[in-house]
Every structure is written in C-alpha cells, then in structure tokens.
DSSP file (Angstrom, degrees, kcal/mol; ACC not computed):
  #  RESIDUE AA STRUCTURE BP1 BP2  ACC     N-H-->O    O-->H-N    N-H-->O    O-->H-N    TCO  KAPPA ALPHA  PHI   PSI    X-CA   Y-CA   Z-CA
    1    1 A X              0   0    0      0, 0.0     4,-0.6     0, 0.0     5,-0.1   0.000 360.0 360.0 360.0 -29.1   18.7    4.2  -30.1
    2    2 A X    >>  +     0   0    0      2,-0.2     3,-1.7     3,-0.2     4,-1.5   0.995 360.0  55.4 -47.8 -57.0   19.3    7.2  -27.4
    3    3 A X  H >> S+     0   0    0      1,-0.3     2,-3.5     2,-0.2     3,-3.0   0.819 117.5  44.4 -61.2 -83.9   16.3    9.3  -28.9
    4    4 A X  H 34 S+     0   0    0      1,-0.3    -1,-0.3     2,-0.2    -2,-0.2   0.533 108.2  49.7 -16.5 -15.1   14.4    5.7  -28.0
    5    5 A X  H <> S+     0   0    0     -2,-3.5     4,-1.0    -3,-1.7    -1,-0.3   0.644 109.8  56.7-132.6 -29.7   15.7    5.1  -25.0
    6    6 A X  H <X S+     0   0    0     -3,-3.0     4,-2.4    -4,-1.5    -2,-0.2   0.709 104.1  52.5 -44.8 -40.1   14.6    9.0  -23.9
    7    7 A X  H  X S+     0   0    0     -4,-1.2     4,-0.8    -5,-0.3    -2,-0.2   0.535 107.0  49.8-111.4  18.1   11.3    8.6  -24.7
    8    8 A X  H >> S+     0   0    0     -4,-0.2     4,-1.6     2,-0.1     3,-0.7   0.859 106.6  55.5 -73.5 -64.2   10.7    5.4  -22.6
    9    9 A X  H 3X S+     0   0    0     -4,-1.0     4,-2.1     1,-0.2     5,-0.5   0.838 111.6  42.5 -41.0 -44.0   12.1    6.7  -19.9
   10   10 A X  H 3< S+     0   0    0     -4,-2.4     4,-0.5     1,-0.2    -1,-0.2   0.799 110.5  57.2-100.3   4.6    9.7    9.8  -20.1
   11   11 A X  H <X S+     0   0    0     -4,-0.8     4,-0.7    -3,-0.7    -1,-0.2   0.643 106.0  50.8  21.5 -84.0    7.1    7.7  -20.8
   12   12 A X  H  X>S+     0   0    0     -4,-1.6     4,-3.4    -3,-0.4     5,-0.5   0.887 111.8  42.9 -58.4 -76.1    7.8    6.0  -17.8
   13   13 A X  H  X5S+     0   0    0     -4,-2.1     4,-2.6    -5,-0.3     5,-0.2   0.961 112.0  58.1 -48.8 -38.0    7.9    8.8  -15.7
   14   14 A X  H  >5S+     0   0    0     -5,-0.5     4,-3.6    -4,-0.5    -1,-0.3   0.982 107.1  44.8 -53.7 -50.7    4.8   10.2  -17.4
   15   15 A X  H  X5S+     0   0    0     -4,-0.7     4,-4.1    -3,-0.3    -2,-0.2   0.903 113.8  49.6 -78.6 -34.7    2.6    7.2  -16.7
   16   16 A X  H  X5S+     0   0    0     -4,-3.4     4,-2.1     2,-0.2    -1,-0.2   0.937 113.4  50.1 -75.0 -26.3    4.0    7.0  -12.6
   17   17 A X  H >X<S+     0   0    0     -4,-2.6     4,-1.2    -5,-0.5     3,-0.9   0.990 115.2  42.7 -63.9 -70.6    3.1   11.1  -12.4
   18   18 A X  H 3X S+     0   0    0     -4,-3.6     4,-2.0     1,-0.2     5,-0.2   0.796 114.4  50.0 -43.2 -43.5   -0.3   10.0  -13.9
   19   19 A X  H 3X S+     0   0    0     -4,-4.1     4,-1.8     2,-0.2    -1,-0.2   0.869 112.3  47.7 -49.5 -45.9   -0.4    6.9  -11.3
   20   20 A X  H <X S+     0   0    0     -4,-2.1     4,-4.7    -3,-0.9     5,-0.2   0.973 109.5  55.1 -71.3 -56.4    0.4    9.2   -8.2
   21   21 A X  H  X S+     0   0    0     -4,-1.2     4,-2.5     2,-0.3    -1,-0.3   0.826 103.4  51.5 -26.0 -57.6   -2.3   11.7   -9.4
   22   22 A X  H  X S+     0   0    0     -4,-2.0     4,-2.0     2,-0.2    -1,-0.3   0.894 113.2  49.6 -76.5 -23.0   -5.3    9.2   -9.6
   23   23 A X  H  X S+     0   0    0     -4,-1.8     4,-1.7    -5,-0.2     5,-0.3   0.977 107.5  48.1 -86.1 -36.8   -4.4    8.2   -6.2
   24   24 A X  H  X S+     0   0    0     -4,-4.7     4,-2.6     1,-0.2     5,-0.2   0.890 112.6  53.1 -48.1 -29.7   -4.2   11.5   -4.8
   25   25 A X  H  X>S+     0   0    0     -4,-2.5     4,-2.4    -5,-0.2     5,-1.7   0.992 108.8  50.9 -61.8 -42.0   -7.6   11.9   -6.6
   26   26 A X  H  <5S+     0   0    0     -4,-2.0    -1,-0.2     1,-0.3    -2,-0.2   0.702 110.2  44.4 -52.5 -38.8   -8.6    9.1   -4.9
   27   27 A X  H  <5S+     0   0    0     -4,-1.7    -1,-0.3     1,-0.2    -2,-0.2   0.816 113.2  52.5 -85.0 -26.7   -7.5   10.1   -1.2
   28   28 A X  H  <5S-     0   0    0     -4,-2.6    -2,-0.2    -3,-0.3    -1,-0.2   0.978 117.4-122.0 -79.0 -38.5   -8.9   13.4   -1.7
   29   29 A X  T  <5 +     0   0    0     -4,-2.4     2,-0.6     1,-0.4    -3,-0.2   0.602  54.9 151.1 126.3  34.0  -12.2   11.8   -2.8
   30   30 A X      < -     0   0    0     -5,-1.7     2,-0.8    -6,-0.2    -1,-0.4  -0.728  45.8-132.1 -77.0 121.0  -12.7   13.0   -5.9
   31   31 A X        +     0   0    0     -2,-0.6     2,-0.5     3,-0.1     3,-0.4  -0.579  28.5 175.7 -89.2 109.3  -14.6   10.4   -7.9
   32   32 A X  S    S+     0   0    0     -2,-0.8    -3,-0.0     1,-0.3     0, 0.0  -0.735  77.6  21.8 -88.9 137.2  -12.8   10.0  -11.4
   33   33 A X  S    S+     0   0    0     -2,-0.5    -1,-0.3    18,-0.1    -2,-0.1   0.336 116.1  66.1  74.4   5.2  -14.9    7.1  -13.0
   34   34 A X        +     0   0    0     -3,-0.4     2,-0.1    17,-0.1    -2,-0.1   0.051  69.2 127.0-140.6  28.5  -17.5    7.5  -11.2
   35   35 A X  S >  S-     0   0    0      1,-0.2     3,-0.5     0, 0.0     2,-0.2  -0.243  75.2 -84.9-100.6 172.2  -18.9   11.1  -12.4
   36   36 A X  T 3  S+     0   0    0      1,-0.2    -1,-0.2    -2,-0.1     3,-0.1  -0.584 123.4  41.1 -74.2 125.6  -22.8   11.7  -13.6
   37   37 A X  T 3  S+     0   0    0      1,-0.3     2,-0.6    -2,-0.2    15,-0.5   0.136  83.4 127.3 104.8 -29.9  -22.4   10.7  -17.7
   38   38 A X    <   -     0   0    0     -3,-0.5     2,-1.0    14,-0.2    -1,-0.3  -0.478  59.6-121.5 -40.0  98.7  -20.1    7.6  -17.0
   39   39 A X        +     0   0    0     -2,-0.6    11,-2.2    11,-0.5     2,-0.6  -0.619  34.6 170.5 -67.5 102.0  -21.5    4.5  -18.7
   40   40 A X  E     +A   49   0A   0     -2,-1.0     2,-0.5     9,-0.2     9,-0.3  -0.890  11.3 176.8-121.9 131.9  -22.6    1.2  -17.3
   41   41 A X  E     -A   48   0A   0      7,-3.5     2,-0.8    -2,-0.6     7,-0.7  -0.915   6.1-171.9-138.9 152.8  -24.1   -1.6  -18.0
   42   42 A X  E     +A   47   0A   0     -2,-0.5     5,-0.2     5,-0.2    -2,-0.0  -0.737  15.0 167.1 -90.8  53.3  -24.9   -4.9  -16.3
   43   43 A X        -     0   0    0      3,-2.4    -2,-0.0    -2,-0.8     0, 0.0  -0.159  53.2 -83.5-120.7-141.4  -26.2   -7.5  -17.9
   44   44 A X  S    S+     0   0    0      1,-0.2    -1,-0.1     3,-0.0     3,-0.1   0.962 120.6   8.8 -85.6 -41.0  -26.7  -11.3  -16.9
   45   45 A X  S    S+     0   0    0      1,-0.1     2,-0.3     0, 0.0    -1,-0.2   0.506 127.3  30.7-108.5  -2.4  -23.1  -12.2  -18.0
   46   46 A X        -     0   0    0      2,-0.0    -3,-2.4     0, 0.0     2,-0.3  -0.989  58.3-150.8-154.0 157.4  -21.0   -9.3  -18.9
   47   47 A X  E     -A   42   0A   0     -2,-0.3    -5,-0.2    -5,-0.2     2,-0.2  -0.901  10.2-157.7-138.4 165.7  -20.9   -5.9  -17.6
   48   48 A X  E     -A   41   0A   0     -7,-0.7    -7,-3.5    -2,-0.3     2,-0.2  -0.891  10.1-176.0 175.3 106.7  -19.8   -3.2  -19.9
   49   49 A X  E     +A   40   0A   0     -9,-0.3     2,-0.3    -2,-0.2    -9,-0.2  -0.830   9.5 168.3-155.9 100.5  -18.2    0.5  -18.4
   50   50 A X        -     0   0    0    -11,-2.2     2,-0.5    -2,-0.2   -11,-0.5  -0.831  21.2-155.2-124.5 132.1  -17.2    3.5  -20.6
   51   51 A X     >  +     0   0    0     -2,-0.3     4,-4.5   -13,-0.2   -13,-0.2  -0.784  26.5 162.1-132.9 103.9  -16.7    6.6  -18.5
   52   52 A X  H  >  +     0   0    0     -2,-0.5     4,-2.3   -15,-0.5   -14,-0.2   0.827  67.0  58.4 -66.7 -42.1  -17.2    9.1  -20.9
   53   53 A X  H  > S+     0   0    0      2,-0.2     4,-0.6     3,-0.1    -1,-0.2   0.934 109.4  46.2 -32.0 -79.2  -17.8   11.9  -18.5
   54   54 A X  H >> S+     0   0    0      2,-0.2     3,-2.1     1,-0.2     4,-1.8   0.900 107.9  57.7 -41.4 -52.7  -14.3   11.4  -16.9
   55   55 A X  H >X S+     0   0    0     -4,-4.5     4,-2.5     1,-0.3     3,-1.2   0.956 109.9  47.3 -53.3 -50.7  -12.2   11.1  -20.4
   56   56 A X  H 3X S+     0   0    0     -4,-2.3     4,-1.2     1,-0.3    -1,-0.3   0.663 114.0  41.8 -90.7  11.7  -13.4   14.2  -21.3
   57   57 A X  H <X S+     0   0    0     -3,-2.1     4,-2.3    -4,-0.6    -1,-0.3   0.770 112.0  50.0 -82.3 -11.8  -12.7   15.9  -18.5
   58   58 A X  H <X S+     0   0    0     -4,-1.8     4,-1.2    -3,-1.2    -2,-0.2   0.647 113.8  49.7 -77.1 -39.0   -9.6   14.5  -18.0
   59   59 A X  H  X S+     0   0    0     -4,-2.5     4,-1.9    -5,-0.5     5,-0.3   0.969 110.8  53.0 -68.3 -66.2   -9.1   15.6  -22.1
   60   60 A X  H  X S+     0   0    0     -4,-1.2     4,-2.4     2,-0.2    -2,-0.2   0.908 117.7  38.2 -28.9 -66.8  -10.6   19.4  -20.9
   61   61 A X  H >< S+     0   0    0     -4,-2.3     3,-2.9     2,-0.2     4,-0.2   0.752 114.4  49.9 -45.3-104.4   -7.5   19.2  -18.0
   62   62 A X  H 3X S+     0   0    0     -4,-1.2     4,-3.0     1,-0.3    -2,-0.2   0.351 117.0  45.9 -23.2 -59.4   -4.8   17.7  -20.1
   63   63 A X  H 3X S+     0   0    0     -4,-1.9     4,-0.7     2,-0.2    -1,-0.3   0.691 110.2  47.3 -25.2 -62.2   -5.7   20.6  -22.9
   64   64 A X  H XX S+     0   0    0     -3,-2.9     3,-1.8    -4,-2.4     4,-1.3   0.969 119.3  47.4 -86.7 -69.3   -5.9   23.5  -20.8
   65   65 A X  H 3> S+     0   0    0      1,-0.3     4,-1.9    -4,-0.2    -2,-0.2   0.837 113.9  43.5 -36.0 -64.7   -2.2   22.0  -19.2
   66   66 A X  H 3X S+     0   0    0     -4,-3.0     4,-1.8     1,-0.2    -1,-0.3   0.844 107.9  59.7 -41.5 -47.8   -0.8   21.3  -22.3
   67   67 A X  H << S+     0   0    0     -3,-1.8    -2,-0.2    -4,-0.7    -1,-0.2   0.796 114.9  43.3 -59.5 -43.2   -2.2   25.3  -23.7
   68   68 A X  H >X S+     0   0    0     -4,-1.3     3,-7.4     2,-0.2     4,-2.0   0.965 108.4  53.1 -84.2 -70.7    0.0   26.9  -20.6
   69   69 A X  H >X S+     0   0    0     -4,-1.9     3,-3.9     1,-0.3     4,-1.7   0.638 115.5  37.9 -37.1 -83.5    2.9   25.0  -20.9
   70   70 A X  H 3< S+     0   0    0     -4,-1.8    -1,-0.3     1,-0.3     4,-0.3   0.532 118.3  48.5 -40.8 -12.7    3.3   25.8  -24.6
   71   71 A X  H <4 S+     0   0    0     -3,-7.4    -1,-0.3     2,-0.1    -2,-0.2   0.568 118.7  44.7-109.9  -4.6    2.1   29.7  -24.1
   72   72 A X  H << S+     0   0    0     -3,-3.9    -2,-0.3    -4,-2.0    -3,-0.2   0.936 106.4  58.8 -80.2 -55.1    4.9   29.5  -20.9
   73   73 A X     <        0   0    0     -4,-1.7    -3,-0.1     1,-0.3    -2,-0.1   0.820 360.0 360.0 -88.1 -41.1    7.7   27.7  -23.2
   74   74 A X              0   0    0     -4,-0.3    -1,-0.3     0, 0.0    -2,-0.1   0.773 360.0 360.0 -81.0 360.0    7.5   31.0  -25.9
C-alpha cells in the first residue's frame, strides 16, 4: 500500500503543477483552447467543443519534456 500511497501523492502534485501552469498560461494570455484547429459546434440545444489543436500541442510539449528528462536522467 506505500508504492499506492506514492503515486497519489505524485499524482496529486502532478495535477496542481499542471493547474498552476494553465493559469499562468492564462495570465500571460496565451490562449490554450482557444487556438486556430480547436473544434466547436453550436447547435440549437447542445454545443459540442474538442480542442484538438491544443491536445496536440500540449502532447508536442509534454513529449519533447518528457525526451529531456529521460536523455538528462542517463
């Protein structure tokens, strides 16, 4: 139950680093959802918003993060 009980905790910590990060995007005024390629649609009763654009840049970041860390770590 320890190895569990580690990986909530970073987890946790993972997901409040991510939280602080979209609000810094936010203040700096970078629009994350809101990029050219972002899908929406409207229609009389339901609206419907995939932002496709962001995930994969967000994947592109996360990737290239991930790449260093693991080519630092050897």
């Amino acid at each position: 139950m320890q190895g569990l009980g580690r990986l909530l905790i970073f987890a946790g910590a993972f997901i409040v680093v991510l939280g602080v990060c979209v609000l810094l995007a936010q203040k700096l005024g970078l629009p994350l959802g809101r990029l050219p390629g972002d899908i929406a649609w409207k229609g009389k009763h339901t609206s419907v918003y995939f932002p496709l654009a962001t995930c994969l840049l967000l994947s592109v970041i996360l990737s290239l993060v991930l790449y260093l860390l693991n080519h630092l770590r050897r």
